[in-house]
C-alpha positions in Angstrom: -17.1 11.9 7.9 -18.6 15.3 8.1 -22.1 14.8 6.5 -23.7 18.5 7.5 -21.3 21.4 6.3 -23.6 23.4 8.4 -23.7 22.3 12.0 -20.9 22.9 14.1 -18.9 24.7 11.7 -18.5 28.2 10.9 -17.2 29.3 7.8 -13.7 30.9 7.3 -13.3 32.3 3.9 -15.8 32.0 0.7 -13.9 33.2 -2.3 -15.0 33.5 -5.2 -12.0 32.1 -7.4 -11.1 32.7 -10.9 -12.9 30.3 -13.5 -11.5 27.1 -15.1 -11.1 27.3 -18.6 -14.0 24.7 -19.7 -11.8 22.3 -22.3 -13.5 18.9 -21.0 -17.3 18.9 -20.7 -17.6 16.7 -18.3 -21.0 14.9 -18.0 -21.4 16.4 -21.5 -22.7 14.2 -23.4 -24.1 12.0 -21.1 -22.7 9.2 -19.7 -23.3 5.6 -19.9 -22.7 5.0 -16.1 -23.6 1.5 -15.6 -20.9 0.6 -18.1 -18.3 2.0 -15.8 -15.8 -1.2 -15.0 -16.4 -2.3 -11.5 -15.6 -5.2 -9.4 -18.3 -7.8 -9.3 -20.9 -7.7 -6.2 -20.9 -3.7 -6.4 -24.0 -1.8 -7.4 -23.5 0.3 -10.3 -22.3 3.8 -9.2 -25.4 6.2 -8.3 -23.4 8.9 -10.0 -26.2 11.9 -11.2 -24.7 14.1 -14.1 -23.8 17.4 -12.9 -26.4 20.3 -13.6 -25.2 22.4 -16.6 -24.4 26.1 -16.1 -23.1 29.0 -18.1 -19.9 28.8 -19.0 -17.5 31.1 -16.9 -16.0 34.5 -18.1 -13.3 35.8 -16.7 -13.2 39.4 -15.0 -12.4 42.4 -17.8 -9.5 42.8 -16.6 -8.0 39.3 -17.3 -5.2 38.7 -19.4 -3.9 35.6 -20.9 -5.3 32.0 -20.5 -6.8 30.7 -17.8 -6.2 27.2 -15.8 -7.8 24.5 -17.6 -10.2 22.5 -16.1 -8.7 19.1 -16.8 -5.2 20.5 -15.4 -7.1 21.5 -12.1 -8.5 17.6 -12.0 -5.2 15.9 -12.9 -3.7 18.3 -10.3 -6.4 17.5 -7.3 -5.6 13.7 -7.8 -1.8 14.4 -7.9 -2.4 16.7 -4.2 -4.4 13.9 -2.8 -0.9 11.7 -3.7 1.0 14.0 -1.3 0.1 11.6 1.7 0.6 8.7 -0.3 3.6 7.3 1.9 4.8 7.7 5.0 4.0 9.4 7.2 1.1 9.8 5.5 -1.7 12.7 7.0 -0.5 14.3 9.5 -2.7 16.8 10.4 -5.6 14.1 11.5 -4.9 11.4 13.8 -6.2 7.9 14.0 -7.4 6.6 17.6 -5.7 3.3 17.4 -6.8 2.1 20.5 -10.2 2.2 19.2 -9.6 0.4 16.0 -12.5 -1.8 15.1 -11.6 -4.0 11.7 -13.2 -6.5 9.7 -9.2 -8.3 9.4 -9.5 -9.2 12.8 -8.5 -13.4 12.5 -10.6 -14.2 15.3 -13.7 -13.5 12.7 -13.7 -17.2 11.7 -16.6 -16.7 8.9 -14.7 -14.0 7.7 -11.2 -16.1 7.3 -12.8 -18.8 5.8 -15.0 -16.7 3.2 -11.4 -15.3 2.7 -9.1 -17.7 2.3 -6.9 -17.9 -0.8 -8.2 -14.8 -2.2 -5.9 -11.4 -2.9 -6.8 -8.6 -1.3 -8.5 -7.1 -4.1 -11.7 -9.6 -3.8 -12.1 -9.5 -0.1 -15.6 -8.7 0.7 -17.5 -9.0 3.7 -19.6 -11.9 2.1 -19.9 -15.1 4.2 -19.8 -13.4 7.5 -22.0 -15.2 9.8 -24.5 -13.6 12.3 -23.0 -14.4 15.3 -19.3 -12.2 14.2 -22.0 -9.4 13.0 -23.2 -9.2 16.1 -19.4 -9.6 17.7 -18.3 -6.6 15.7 -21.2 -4.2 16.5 -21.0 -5.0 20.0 -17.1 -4.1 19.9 -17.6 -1.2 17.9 -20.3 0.1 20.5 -18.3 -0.1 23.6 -15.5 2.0 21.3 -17.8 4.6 20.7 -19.4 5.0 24.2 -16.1 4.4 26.4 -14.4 7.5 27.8 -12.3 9.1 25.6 -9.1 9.1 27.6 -8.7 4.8 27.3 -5.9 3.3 25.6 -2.1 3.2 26.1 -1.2 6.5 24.2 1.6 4.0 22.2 2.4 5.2 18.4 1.1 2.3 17.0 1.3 4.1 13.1 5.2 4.5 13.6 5.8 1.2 15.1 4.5 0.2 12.1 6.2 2.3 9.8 9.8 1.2 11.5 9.2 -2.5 10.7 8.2 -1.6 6.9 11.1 1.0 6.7 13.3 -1.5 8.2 13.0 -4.0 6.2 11.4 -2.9 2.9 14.4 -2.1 1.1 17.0 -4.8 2.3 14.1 -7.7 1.4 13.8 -6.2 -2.3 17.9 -6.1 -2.2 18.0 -9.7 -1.2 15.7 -10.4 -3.6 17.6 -9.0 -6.3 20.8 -10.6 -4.9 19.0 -14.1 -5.2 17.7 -13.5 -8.5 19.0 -15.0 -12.2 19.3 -11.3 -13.5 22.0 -10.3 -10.8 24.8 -10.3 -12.5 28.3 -12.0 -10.4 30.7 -13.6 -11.6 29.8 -17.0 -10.5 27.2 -18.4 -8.0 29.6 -18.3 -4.9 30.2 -14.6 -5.0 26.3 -14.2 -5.7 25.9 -16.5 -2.4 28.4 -14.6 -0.5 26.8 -11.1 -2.0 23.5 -12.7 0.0 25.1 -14.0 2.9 26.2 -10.6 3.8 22.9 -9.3 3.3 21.2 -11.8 5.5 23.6 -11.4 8.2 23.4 -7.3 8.2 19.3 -7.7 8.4 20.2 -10.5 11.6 23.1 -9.6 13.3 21.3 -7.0 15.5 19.9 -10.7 17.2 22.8 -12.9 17.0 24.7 -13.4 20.0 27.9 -15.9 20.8 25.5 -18.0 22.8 23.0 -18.7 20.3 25.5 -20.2 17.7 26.0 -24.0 18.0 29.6 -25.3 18.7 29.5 -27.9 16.2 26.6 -27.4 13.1 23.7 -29.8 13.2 24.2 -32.4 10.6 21.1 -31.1 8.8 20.1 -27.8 8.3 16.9 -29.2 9.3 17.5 -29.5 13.0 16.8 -25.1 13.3 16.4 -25.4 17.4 19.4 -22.7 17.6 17.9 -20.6 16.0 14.4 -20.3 18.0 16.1 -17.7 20.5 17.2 -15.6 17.3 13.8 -15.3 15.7 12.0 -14.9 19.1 14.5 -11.8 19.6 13.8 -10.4 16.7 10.5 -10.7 16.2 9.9 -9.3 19.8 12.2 -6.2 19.1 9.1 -3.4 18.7 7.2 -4.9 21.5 9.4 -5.9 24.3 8.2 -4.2 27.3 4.7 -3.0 26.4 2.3 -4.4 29.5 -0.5 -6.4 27.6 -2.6 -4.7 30.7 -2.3 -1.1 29.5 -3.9 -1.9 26.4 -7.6 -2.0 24.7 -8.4 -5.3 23.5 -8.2 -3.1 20.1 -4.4 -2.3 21.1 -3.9 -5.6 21.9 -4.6 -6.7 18.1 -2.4 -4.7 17.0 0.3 -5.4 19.2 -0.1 -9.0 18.1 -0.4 -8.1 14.6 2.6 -6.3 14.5 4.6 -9.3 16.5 3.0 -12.0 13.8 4.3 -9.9 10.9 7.6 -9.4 12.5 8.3 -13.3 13.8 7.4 -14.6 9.9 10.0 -12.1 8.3 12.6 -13.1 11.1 11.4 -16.7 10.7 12.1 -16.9 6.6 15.2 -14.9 7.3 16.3 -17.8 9.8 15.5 -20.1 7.1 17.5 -19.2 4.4 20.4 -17.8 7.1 20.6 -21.6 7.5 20.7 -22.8 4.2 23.6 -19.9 4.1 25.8 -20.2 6.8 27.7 -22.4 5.7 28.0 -21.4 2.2 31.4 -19.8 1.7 33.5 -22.5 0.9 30.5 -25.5 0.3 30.4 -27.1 -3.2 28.7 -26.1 -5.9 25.3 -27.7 -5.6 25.4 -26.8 -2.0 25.3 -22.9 -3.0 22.7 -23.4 -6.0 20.9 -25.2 -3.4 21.2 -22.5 -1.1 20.5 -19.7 -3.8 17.2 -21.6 -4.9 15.9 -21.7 -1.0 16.4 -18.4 -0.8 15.0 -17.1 -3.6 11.8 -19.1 -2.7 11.5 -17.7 0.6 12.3 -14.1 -0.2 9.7 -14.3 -2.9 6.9 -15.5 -1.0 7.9 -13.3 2.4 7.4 -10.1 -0.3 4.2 -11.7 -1.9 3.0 -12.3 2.0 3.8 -8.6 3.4 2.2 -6.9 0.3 3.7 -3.7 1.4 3.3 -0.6 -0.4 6.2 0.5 -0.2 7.0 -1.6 -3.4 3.8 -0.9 -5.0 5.8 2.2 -8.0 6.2 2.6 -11.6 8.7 0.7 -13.2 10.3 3.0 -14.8 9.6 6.0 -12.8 7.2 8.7 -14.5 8.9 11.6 -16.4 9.2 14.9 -15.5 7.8 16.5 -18.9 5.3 14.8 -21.3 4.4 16.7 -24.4 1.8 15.3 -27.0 -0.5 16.1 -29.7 -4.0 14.9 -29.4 -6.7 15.3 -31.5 -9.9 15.1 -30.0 -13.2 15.5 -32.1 -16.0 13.8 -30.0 -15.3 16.7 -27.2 -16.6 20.2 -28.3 -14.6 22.3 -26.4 -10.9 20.8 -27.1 -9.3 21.9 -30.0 -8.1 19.4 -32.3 -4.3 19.2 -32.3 -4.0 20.5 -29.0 -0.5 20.4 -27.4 -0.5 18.5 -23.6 2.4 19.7 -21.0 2.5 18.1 -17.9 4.5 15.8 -15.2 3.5 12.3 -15.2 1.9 11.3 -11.4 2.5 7.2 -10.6 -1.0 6.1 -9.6 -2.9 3.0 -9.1 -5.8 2.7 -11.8 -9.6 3.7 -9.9 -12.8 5.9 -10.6 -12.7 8.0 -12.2 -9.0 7.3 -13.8 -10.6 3.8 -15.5 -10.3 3.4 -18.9 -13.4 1.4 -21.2 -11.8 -2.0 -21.1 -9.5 -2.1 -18.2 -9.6 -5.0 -15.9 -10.9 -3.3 -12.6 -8.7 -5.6 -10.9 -5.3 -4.9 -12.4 -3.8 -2.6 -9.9 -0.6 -2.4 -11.6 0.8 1.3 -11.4 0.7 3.3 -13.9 1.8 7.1 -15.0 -0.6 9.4 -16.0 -0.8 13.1 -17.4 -2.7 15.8 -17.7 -3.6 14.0 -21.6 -4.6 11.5 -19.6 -7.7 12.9 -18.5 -9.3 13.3 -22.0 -9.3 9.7 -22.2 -11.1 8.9 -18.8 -14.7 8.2 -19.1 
């Protein structure tokens, strides 16, 4: 974080750009902002109003309207949505070998504080002393080792293979395994998830793994240990734990946990359906029920982003009337165009009301903005 604009860096262009067309007066009137929803355990926001100034006139030799300043918000959240998904910012590079985190599981306070909370409460309450001091020792010998350590590996696209692998075939299964697919009985729906299962495995099955005569119960999973240690192993196979920063090294196992509990649900329900084709009926409801369970709770445990959209998708034109008497500057009436932008509700996009924790996504418009506040 660059806290002194001046030191070290040397200015490149200072323009002086044409002026927004003032429609929103923002911090006029003032603002109430301790009433601004937040989380619990966070001070109130330290937000000063900003100072007032003359409003802008364009040069004489201006024609037409000018860009309005509400637009030029909407669009500056809607730019910063660019790097939403992968690959994300390219143009500044994270040292993962030097990667100091507060997820770290061997912060025992921390997991226990923790434990059965979403991610939206997690806090750094109930850490004790002793993983305080753990953590700022760690983070010193990151910031004073020589800047050439670590293995050099890609961990960021490492990652991004395992979600782009299997992000879209889970929420397939899913919808295979769910009551609103729509088959014309529950054996082709248990076939229709068979196949899946065994596209998303078949890259770790081999003739040796499969038993010659199937274990009496589906139980008795010891054939399929080799399968899910093979998969689950497939990023990190052949990556020398020695090469590594014990930063690196977290990583690599976090990367090989998440990887052997998706293979290890997979093998799961690839047992309850191997056998399926041909099996009575409330063997396949069975099946369907097992693996609808262990789909659902795989997705709810990986919490990936890539499934975090609007449902529908956001429109490409939005046009509405709004009348808006409180604000001085907007006429009343005035006519909104604008493409919706899928976003997940925070400051200053937080409506008087909304449950600060409700991260469901939403679209959101230019009109949008003259509700915020």
């Amino acid at each position: 974080m660059i806290c002194d604009f001046l030191d070290g860096l040397e200015v490149v262009t200072l323009l002086n750009l044409l002026p927004k067309n003032e429609t929103i007066p923002f911090g006029r009137p003032p603002v109430d902002r301790q009433n601004v929803p937040q989380p619990p355990l966070l001070p109130p926001l330290p937000l000063p109003l900003p100072p007032q100034h003359p409003r802008p006139e364009p040069p004489p030799g201006w024609r037409g309207s000018l860009l309005s300043d509400f637009i030029s918000f909407f669009e500056a959240h809607v730019a910063g949505g660019w790097h939403d998904r992968a690959p994300g910012e390219t143009r500044v590079h994270i040292d993962y070998s030097g990667l100091v985190t507060f997820y770290d599981t061997t912060l025992s306070s921390l997991v226990d504080a923790r434990w059965g909370k979403d991610k939206l409460h997690l806090r750094l309450e109930g850490i004790s002393t002793a993983d305080v001091e753990r953590v700022l020792t760690e983070l010193q010998s990151v910031l004073t080792r020589k800047r050439d350590k670590g293995s050099s590996i890609d961990w960021a696209s490492i990652a991004r293979v395992v979600m782009e692998r299997y992000a879209d075939r889970l929420e397939y299964l899913r919808f295979l395994l769910s009551p609103n697919a729509t088959f014309a009985d529950t054996a082709e729906q248990a076939s229709a998830a068979r196949v899946q299962l065994l596209i998303m495995l078949s890259p770790y099955l081999t003739t040796v793994d499969i038993p010659p005569e199937l274990p009496a119960s589906s139980a008795n999973a010891s054939w399929a240990a080799p399968v899910v240690h093979r998969c689950a192993t497939t990023q990190t196979l052949g990556i020398p734990l020695g090469m590594l920063t014990p930063q690196e090294v977290r990583i690599h196992a976090a990367i090989e946990h998440t990887l052997r509990e998706i293979c290890r649900r997979l093998m799961l329900v690839w047992l309850e359906f191997f056998d399926v084709e041909g099996a009575d009926e409330a063997k396949v409801v069975q099946a369907i029920e097992v693996g609808r369970r262990h789909v659902g709770e795989l997705m709810i445990w990986l919490d990936w982003s890539a499934w975090v959209r609007c449902e529908p998708a956001c429109g490409l034109g939005v046009r509405q009337r709004h009348s808006i008497p409180k604000f001085t500057h907007v006429a009343h009436g005035m006519v909104l165009w604008g493409q919706e932008n899928c976003y997940l509700p925070s400051w200053p996009f937080i409506r008087k009301g909304d449950d600060p924790y409700d991260m469901t996504p939403r679209c959101m418009s230019p009109k949008d903005i003259v509700h915020v506040r």
